[in-house]
N, C-alpha and C positions, 0 to 999 in steps of 0.2 A: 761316900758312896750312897747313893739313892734307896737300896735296899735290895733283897736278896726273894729270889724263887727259883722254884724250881718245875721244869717242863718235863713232868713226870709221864705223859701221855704226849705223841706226835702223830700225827695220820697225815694221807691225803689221798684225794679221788677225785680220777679221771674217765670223763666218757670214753666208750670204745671207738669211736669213729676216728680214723688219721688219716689226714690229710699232709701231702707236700709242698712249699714252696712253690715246686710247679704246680703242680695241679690246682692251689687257690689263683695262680698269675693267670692261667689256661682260663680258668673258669672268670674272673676278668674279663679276660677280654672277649669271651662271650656275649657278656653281657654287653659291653661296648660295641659289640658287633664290628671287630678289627682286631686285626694281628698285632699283640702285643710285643716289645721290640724285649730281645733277651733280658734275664732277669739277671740280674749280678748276682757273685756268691755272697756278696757282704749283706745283702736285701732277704729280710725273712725270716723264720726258722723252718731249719730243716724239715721238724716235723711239726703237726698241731694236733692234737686234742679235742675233736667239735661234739657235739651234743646233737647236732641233725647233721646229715647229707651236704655238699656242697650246694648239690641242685636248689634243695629246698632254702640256703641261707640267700645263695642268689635271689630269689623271689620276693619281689617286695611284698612289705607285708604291715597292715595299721599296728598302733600304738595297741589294741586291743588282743591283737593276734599275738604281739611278742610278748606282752603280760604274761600272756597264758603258756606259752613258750618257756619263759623263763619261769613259770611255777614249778610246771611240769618237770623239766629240767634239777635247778635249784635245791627243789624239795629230795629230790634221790641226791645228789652228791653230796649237799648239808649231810644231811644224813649217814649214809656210808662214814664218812670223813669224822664225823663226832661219834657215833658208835665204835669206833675203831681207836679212838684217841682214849677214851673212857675204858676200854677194853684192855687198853695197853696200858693205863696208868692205874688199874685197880682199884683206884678213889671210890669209895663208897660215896653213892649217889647224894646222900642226905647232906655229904660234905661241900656240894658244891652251894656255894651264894651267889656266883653273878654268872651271867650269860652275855658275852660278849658277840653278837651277830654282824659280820662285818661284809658288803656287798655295794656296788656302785650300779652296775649295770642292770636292775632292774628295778622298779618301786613301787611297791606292795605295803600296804597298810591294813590290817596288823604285820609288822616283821617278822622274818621265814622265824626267827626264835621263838616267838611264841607259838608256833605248829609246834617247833621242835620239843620245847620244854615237855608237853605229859607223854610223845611218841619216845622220849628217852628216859620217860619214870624219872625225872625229876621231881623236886616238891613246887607245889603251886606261891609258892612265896618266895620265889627264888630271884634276887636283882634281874635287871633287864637292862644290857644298852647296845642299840643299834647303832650302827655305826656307817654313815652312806658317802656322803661327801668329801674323804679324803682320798679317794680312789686304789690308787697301783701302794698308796704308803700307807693304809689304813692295815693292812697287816699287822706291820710294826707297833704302826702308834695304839689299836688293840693290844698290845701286848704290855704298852706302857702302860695302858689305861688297868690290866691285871696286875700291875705291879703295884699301882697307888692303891688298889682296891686289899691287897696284902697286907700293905703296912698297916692299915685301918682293924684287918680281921685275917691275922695270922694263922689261927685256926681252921680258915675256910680255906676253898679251892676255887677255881676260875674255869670254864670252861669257855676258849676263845678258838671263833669257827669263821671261815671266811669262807666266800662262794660267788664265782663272775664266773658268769656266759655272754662275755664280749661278742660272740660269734652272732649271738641275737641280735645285735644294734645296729649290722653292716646295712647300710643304705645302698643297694643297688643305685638309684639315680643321683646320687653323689658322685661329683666323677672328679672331686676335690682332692690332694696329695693327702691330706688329713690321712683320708676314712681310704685311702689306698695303702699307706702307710700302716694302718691301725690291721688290713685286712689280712698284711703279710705279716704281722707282730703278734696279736693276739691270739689266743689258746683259751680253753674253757678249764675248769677244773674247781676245787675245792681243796681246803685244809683244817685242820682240827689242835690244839694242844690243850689240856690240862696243866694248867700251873699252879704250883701250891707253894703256901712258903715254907724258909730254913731254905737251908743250901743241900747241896749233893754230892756224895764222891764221885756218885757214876751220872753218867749225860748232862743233859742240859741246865747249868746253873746262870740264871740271870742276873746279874747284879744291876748295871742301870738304863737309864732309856731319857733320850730327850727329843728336843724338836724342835728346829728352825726355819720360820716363815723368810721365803726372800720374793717380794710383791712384784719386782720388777718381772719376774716370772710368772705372775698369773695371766699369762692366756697362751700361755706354752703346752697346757696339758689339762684336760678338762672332757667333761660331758655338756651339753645344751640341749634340753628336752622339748624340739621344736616337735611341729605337726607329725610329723611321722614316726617320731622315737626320737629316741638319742641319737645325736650325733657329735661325733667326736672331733676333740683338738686335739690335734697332735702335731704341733711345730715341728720343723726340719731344723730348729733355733735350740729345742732343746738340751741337745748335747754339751752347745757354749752356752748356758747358761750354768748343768749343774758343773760343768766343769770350771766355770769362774767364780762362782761359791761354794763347793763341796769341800775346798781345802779350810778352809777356817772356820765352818762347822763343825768341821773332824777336830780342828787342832783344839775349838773349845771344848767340844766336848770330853774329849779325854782328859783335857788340862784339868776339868773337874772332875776327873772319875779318879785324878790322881796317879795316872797314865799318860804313854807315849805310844806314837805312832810304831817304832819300832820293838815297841813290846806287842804288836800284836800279832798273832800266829795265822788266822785266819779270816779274811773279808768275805762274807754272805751277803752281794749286792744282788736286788732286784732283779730279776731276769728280763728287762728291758728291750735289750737288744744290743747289737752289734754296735752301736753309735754310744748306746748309752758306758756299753761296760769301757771303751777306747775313752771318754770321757772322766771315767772314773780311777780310770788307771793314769791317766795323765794327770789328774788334779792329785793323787796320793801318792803319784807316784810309785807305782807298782809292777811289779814283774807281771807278762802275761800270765804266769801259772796260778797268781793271784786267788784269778777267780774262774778257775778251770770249772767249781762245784756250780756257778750261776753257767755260765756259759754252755754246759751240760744241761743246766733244765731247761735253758733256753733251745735248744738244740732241739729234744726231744720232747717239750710241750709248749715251748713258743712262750708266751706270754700272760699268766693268766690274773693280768695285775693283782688284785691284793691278796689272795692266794698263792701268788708265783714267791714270795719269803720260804713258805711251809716247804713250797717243793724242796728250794736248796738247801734249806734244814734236813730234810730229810736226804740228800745227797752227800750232804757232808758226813753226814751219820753212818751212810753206808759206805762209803771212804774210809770209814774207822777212821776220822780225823781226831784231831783234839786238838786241846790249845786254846789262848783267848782267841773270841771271834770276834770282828767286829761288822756289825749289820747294819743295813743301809737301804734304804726302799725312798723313793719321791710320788708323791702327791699334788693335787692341784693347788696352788697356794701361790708361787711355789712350794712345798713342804719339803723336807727334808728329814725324813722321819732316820733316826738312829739307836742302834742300842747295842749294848756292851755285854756277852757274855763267855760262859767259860763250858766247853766241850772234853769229857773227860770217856773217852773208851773204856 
């Protein structure tokens, strides 16, 4: 086993604007100037999470205005979301050593952690690693990255925070399945955990975290920072993709954690969507009730990639579940970010 921490602090924070399925399809096709043809129930989530107004996300807007957008934005959920984490886990401040900052959808140099670090009275000597490029799975893989940083410096604590305002990136003049896809899928939001090491009786104990690249999937899921911002890849291919390698990443996985599939009690997949979780239920074979916790934050904040882990952490928690979990997020790579741990009420 990889080694052991514990998620002694959990947050997360969401803008107050919600938005429905219909009302982002409505507002579509505004902007297409035409009547858009019924929305399916399987297309969307129910609700969303935005950070501005529909009106104002419809409106194009330069690489310069969404920066600023997502400063503005970014810097209050980072925040709430790590203050709250910190608060819940007690950790004396001096304790933490590394600052895990993890964001795709916007790009800001210096990273939102260094604002954060002296606004949360951290020490000015504290590690730093940003984290941009691994998108919806960089949650997780942050999570491994606190685990390696554990075994190194037992003593210390990790402070790992993630924050996407997908909602900034929509290209009104896109009129691509992508970024229609991405418009009905995505959610804005933020999450936060303190991890320390030693194990736990009560909540969150991690034991291990891995991750595997499948190439044939890189251009299935992605960001390209052309003239206008970001814009998004997002394959209609996805689904068969992680559904024809998700099974024998799981099965290595655990073969080396010295586990089985049917030892585990609970699956915390990505809140991807509709296609993604059918996908992941057929590769693992699994009951729908599976992953009732993802499918719920999906529901009710849509998608806020590498944030959207925290959410159903935090859903499973209020579930009073327990049991091992095993967790599950993808990235651009393909990635296939995993990790192994153990939920005790």
């Amino acid at each position: 086993m990889d080694g052991i921490g514990r998620i002694t602090g959990l947050a997360t924070a969401a803008p107050p604007i919600e938005a429905s399925a219909n009302e982002v399809w409505e507002a579509l096709g505004q902007i297409r100037g035409r009547r858009m043809p019924k929305l399916s129930t399987e297309e969307g989530a129910r609700m969303r999470r935005l950070a501005e107004p529909l009106s104002s996300l419809m409106t194009a807007r330069g690489q310069s205005q969404q920066t600023d957008a997502y400063l503005r934005h970014a810097r209050t959920l980072a925040r709430r979301a790590c203050c709250d984490a910190l608060e819940a886990s007690a950790v004396p401040k001096e304790k933490i050593g590394l600052v895990i900052g993890v964001s795709c959808t916007g790009v800001v140099l210096p990273s939102l952690d260094a604002e954060l670090i002296p606004i949360l009275g951290l020490s000015s000597d504290v590690a730093r690693l940003p984290i941009t490029e691994l998108g919806c799975g960089a949650g997780l893989a942050g999570l491994a990255r606190a685990l390696d940083y554990l075994r190194a410096y037992p003593e210390r604590a990790v402070l790992l925070f993630a924050v996407e305002l997908p909602s900034l990136t929509f290209q009104p003049a896109d009129h691509s399945v992508d970024n229609l896809v991405a418009a009905l899928v995505f959610g804005d939001g933020a999450g936060a955990m303190v991890i320390e090491g030693g194990g736990a009786s009560l909540g969150w104990t991690l034991e291990c975290c891995a991750t595997r690249l499948v190439p044939e999937g890189a251009r299935q899921l992605g960001f390209e920072l052309r003239d206008g911002g970001l814009s998004v890849v997002l394959s209609r291919e996805l689904p068969k993709v992680v559904e024809s390698n998700l099974g024998s990443a799981v099965s290595s996985f655990l073969d080396a954690a010295g586990t089985a599939l049917d030892e585990i009690d609970l699956v915390a997949a990505h809140p991807g969507g509709p296609r993604i979780f059918d996908a992941v239920e057929r590769a693992l074979r699994l009951e729908p009730p599976a992953l009732v916790a993802s499918r719920e934050v999906f529901e009710e904040y849509g998608n806020p990639s590498s944030a959207g882990i925290f959410f159903v952490f935090r859903a499973m928690q209020a579930r009073a579940a327990s049991g091992r979990v095993l967790a599950i997020a993808f990235g651009p790579g393909l990635s296939i970010e995993l990790a192994l741990l153990r939920l005790s009420a």
